[in-house]
C-alpha positions in Angstrom: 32.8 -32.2 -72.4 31.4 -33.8 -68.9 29.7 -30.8 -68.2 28.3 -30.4 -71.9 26.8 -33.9 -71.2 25.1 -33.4 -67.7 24.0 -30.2 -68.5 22.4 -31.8 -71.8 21.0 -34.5 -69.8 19.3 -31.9 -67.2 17.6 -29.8 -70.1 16.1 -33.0 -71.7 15.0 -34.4 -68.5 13.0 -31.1 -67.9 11.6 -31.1 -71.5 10.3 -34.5 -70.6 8.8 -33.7 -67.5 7.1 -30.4 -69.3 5.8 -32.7 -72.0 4.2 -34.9 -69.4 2.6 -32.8 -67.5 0.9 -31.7 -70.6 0.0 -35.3 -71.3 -1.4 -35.4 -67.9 -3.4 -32.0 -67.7 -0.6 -30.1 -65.5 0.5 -26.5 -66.5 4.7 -25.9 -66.1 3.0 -23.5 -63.3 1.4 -26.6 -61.4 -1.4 -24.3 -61.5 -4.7 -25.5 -58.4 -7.8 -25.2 -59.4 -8.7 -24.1 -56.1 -6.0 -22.1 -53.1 -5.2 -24.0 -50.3 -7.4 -22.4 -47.6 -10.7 -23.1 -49.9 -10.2 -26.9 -50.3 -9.5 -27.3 -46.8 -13.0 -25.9 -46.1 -14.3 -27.7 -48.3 -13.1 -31.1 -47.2 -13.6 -30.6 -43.8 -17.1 -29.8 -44.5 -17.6 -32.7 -46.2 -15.7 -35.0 -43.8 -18.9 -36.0 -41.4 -20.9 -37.1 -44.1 -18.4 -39.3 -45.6 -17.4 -40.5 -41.4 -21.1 -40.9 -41.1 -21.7 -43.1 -44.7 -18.7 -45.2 -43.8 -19.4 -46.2 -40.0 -22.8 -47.2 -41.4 -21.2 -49.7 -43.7 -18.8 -50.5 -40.9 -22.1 -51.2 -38.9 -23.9 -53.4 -40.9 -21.2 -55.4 -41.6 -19.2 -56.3 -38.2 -19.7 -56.9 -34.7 -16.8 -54.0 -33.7 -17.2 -54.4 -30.0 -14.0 -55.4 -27.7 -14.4 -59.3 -27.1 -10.8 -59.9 -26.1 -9.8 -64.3 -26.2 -9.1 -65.5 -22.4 -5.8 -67.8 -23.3 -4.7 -66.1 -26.4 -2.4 -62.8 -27.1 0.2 -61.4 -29.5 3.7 -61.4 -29.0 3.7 -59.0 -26.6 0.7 -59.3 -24.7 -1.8 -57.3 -26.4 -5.2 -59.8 -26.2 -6.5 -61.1 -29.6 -10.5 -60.7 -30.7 -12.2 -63.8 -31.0 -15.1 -65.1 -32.4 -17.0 -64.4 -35.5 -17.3 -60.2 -36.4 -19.0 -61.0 -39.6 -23.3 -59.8 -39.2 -25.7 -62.1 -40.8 -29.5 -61.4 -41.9 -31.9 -62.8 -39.8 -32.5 -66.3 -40.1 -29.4 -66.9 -41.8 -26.5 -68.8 -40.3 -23.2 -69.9 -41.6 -24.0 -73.5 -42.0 -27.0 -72.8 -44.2 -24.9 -70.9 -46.0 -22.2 -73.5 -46.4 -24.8 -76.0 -47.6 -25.6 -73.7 -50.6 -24.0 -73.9 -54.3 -21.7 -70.6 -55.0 -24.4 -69.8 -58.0 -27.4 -70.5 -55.5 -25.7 -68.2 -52.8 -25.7 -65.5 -56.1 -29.0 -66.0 -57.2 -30.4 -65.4 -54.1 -28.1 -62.7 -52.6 -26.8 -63.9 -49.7 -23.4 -63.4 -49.9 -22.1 -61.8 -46.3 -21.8 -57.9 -46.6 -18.5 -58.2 -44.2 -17.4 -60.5 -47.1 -17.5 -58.0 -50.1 -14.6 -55.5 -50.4 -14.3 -53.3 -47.7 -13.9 -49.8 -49.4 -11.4 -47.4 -47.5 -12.6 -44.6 -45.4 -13.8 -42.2 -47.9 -12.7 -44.4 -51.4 -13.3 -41.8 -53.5 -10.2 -39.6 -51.8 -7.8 -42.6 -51.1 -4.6 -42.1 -49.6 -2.4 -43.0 -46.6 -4.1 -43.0 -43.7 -3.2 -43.9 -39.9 -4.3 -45.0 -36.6 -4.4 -42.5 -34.3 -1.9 -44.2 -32.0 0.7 -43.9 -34.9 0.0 -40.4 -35.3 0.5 -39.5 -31.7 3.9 -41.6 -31.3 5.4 -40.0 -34.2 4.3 -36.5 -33.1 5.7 -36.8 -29.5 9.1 -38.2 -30.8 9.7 -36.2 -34.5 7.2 -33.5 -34.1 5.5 -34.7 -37.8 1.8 -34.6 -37.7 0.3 -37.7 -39.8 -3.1 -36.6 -39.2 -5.0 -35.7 -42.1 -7.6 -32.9 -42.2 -10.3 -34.3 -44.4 -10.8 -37.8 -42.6 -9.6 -40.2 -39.7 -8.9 -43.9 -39.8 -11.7 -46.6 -39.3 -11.1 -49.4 -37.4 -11.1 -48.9 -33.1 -7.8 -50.1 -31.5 -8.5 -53.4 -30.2 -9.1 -54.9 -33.5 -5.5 -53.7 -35.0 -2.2 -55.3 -34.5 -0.5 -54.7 -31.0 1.2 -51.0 -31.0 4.3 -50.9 -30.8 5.1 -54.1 -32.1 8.3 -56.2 -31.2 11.6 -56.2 -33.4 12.7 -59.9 -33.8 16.5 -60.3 -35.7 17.7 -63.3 -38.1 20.8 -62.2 -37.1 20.3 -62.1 -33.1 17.2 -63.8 -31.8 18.9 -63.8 -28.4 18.2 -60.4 -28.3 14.4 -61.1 -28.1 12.3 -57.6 -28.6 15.0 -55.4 -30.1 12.8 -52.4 -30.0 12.2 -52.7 -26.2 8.5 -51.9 -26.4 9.3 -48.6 -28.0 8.3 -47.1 -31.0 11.7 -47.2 -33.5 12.0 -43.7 -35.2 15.2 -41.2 -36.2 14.8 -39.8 -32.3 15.7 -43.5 -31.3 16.6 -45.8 -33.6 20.7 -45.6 -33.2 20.8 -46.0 -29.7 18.5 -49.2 -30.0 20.1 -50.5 -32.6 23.7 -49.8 -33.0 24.8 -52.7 -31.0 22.4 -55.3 -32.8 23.3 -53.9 -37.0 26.7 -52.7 -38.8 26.9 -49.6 -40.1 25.6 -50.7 -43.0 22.1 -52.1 -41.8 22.3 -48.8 -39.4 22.3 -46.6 -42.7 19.2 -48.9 -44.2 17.4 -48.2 -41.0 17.6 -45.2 -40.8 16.5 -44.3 -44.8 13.3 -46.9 -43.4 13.1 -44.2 -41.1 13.1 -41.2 -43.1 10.0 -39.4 -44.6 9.8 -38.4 -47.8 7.4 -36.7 -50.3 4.2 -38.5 -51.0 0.8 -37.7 -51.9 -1.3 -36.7 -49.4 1.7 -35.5 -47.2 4.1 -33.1 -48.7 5.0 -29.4 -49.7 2.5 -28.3 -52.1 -1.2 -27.2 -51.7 -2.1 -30.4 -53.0 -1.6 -32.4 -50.1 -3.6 -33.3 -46.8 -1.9 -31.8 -44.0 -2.7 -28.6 -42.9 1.5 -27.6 -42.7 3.5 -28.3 -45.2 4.7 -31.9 -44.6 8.1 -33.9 -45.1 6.4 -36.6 -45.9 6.3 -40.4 -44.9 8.5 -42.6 -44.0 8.2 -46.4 -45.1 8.0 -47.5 -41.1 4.8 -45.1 -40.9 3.1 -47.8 -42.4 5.3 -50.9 -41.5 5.7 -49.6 -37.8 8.8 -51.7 -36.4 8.9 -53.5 -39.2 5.4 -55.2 -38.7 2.5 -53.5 -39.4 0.4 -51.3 -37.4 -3.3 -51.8 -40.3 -2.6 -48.5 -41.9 -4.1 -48.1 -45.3 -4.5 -46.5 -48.7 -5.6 -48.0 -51.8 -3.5 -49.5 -54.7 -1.7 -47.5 -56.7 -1.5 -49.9 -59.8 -4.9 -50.5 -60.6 -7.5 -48.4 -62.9 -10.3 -46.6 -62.5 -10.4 -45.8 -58.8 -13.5 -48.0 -58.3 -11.5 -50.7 -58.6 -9.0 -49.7 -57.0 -8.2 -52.2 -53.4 -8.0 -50.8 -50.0 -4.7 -51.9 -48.7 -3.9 -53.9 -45.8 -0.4 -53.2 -44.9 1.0 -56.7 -44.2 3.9 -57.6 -42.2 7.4 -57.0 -42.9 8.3 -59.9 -41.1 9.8 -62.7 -42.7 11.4 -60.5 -45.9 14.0 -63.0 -45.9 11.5 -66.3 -47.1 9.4 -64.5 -49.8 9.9 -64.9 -53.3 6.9 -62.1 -54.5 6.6 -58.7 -53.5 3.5 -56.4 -53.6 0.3 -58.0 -53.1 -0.8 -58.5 -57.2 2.5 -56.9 -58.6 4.5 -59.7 -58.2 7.8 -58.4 -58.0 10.8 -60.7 -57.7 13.0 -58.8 -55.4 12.9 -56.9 -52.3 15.0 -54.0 -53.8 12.0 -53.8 -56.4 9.6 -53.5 -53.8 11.4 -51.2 -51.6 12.8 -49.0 -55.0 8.9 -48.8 -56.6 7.3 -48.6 -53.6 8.3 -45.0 -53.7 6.9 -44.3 -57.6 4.0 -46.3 -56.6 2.3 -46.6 -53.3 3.4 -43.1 -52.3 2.1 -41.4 -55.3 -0.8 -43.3 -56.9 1.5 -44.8 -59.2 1.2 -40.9 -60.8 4.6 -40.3 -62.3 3.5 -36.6 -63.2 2.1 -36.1 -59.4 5.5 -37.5 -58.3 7.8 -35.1 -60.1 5.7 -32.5 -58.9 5.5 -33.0 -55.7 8.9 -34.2 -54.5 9.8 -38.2 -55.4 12.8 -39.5 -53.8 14.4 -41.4 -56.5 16.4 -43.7 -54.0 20.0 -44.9 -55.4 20.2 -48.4 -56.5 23.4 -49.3 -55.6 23.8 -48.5 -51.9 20.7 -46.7 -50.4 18.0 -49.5 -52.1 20.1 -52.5 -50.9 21.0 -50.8 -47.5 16.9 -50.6 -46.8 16.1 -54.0 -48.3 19.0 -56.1 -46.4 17.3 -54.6 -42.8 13.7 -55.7 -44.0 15.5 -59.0 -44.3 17.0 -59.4 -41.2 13.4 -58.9 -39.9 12.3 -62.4 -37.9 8.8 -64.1 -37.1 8.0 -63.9 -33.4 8.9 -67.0 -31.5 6.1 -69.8 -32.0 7.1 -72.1 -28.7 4.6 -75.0 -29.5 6.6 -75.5 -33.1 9.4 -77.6 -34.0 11.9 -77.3 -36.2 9.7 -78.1 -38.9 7.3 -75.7 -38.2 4.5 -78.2 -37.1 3.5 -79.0 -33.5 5.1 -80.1 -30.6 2.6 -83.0 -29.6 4.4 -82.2 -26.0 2.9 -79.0 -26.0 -0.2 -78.5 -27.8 -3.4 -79.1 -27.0 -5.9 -81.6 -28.6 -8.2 -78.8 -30.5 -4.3 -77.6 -31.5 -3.2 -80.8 -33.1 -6.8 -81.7 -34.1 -6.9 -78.3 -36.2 -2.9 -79.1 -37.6 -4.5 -82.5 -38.8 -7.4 -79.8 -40.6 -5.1 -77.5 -41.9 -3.2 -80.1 -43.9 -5.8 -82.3 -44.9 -9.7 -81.7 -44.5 -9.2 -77.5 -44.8 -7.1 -77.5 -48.0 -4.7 -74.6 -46.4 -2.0 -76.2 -47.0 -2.3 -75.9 -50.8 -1.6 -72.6 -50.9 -0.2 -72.1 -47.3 2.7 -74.9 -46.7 5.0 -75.5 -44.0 7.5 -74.2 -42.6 6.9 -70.8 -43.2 3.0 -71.2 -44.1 3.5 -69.7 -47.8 4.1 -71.2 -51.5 5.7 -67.9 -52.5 3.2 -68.1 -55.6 -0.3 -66.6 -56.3 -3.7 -67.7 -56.6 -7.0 -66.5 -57.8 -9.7 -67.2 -55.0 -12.6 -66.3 -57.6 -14.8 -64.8 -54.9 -16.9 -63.4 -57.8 -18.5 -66.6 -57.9 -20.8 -66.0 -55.4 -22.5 -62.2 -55.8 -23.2 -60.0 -58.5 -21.0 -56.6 -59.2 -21.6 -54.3 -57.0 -20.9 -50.5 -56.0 -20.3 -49.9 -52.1 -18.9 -46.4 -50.7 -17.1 -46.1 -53.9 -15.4 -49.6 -54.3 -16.6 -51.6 -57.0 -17.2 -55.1 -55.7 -16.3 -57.3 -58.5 -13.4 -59.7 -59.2 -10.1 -59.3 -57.7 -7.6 -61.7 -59.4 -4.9 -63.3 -58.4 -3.4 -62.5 -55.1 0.3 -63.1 -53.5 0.1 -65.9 -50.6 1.3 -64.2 -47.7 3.2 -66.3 -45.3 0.7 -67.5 -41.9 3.6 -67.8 -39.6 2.8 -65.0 -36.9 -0.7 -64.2 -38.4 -2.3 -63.9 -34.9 -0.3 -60.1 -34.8 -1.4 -59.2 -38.0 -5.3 -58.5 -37.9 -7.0 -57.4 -39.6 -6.8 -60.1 -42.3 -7.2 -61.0 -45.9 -5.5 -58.3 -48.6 -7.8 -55.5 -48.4 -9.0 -55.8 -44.3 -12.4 -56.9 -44.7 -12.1 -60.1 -41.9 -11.9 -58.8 -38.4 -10.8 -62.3 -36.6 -9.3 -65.6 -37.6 -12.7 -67.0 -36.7 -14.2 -64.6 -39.8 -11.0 -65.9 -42.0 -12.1 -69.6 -41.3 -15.8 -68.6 -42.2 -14.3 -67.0 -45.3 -12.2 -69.8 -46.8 -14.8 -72.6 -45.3 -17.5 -70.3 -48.1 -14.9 -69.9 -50.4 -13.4 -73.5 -50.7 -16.4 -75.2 -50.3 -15.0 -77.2 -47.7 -18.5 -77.5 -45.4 -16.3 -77.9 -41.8 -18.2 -78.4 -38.9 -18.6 -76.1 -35.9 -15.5 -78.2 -34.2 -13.3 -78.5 -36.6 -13.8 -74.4 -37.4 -13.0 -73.8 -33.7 -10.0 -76.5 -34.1 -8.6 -74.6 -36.4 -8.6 -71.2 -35.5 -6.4 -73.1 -32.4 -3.8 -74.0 -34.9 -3.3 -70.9 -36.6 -3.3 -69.3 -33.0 -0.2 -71.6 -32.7 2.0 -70.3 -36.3 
């Protein structure tokens, strides 16, 4: 009778996946509409002039150059970019600006091209894509290949996070940098780790670790990777935990115009959120690490996944095995706070304190971004729309973006770029930002006071 039943069970589930990809234009064959070879010469013909339309946009938005700060680094030593990235027209300055009404900004069209959308690489294509130093780790260790034949990332190096990033604990912050300035993947991750996590945190790892089936990297000729390809794993994007500014665009959002380029944020600090996913708003990290996989990985296609290989994880053991290691995944230190996550008047500066006085009071963070951890673990809808006109850049459709989850701020100096979809190069852009946004008219000062502060989180 068992085997009646499962048997049963396997010829409706098939029926089901037949009828959908009818639904959804696929053939039981999985028929291409072109072979393999052909659409690899057709992309790679095509990927200058989408390189050369998007480093144009890339160029009349930011000041890219490499301006490291003189006093302040990451965690681990990697310099941060200061100063404002954001280009200006002539004659234009950010106090003018500032001065004007959110409709007299519209109605004139001045609102900052670095502050629209910034589209991904080629937006029409989408998909996971990584910096080159990602790529190269994982080949030297795992022999996978993350490039992608039809177009590279974006940004240059010295604007992304430090790579590879430290591995702070909840569970042993004696330990310091658990990853010892390596790269954690399957070549290393057990003799790094199996002193610091049980078994069971060992098995979590290790499925963080693994690559799976997803869209542009898998076994079938519709992928992006010359070789057939494994897949990703979810540290790809989330290197050590943290974030190393890979991107793709959202899954859950329709038609691709509107779809967001992704800013992979930080895993750290799992353990204090209450939201997961920056609009879906999902209540637990077993949701986000279980839909991940349906979602960011294939487009949120369920046809596409079937096809090309999902990994339906297991609820029970290999979902909560994954989630409990993202949350045992700690900020960096912050030495100048105390144990209620403000300043040590011992050891910060004036500008420092001056900004912390900002932050809570003049600057409005605080609303949305309170202490200890620097996040209200709710949403909020920033209504940037307010001040320009829809839009069509590269492919992205500059319009409204709705609500968006409030990341925590603790750490945020390792995580450029910043804002949900990468278009702010530099705290110093972030405070221009919000300064627009909120209306808040700070002066030159109290803009520099406060980029000190956050330095600080």
């Amino acid at each position: 009778m068992k085997l009646t039943c499962h048997v049963h069970k396997q010829h409706l589930t098939a029926l089901a996946l037949a009828a959908l990809f009818a639904l959804t234009g696929f053939s039981s064959a999985m028929a291409q509409d072109k072979d393999f070879n052909t659409l690899v010469k057709e992309l790679q013909e095509q990927k200058p002039e989408f390189a050369k339309r998007h480093q144009k946009l890339l160029a009349e938005r930011y000041d890219l150059s490499d301006r490291p700060a003189k006093d302040a680094t990451m965690s681990r030593g990697k310099s941060i970019q200061e100063g404002v990235r954001i280009l200006l027209p002539k004659g234009l300055t950010w106090e003018k600006l500032a001065s004007m009404s959110p409709d007299e900004i519209k109605s004139k069209n001045l609102w900052p091209a670095g502050l629209y959308p910034l589209p991904h690489p080629h937006h029409e294509a989408g998909g996971m894509l990584f910096p080159k130093p990602q790529i190269d780790e994982v080949k030297k260790q795992n022999a996978r290949d993350l490039t992608r034949f039809d177009l590279d990332y974006d940004l240059p190096q010295h604007v992304l996070p430090e790579f590879p990033a430290p591995i702070y604990l909840t569970t042993r912050p004696d330990l310091g940098d658990v990853s010892k300035g390596q790269l954690v993947t399957l070549a290393n991750y057990y003799e790094l780790f199996k002193d610091a996590m049980n078994p069971k945190q060992l098995e979590g790892l290790r499925l963080l670790l693994t690559p799976f089936p997803q869209q542009q990297f898998n076994s079938t000729d519709d992928r992006r990777s010359l070789h057939a390809h494994t897949g990703v794993a979810c540290f790809d994007c989330h290197s050590n935990g943290h974030t190393n500014a890979a991107t793709h665009t959202v899954g859950d959002v329709r038609p691709n115009e509107f779809r967001r380029r992704i800013d992979t944020p930080t895993l750290r600090g799992m353990n204090i959120q209450r939201l997961f996913g920056s609009q879906r708003a999902l209540k637990t990290v077993e949701d986000f690490t279980e839909f991940e996989q349906r979602a960011a990985y294939f487009d949120g296609d369920i046809a596409l996944a079937a096809k090309k290989g999902i990994n339906p994880l297991e609820r029970g053991s290999q979902v909560h095995f994954m989630a409990e290691v993202q949350e045992l995944l700690d900020f960096p230190p912050a030495p100048k706070l105390n144990v209620y996550g403000t300043l040590d008047t011992a050891k910060a500066t004036p500008s420092e304190l001056r900004g912390q006085v900002l932050f809570f009071g003049k600057a409005h963070c605080s609303a949305c971004h309170p202490g200890p951890y620097y996040t209200d673990n709710l949403m909020h809808n920033l209504k940037v729309e307010r001040f320009f006109e829809p839009k069509m850049i590269n492919g992205r459709k500059a319009a409204s973006d709705g609500p968006i989850k409030t990341f925590p701020l603790r750490g945020i100096k390792d995580s450029p770029p910043y804002l949900h979809d990468d278009r702010l190069i530099t705290l110093e852009d972030t405070v221009e930002f919000f300064n627009l946004v909120l209306e808040i008219k700070l002066t030159a000062e109290e803009k520099a006071d406060l980029v000190a502060f956050l330095r600080c989180l």
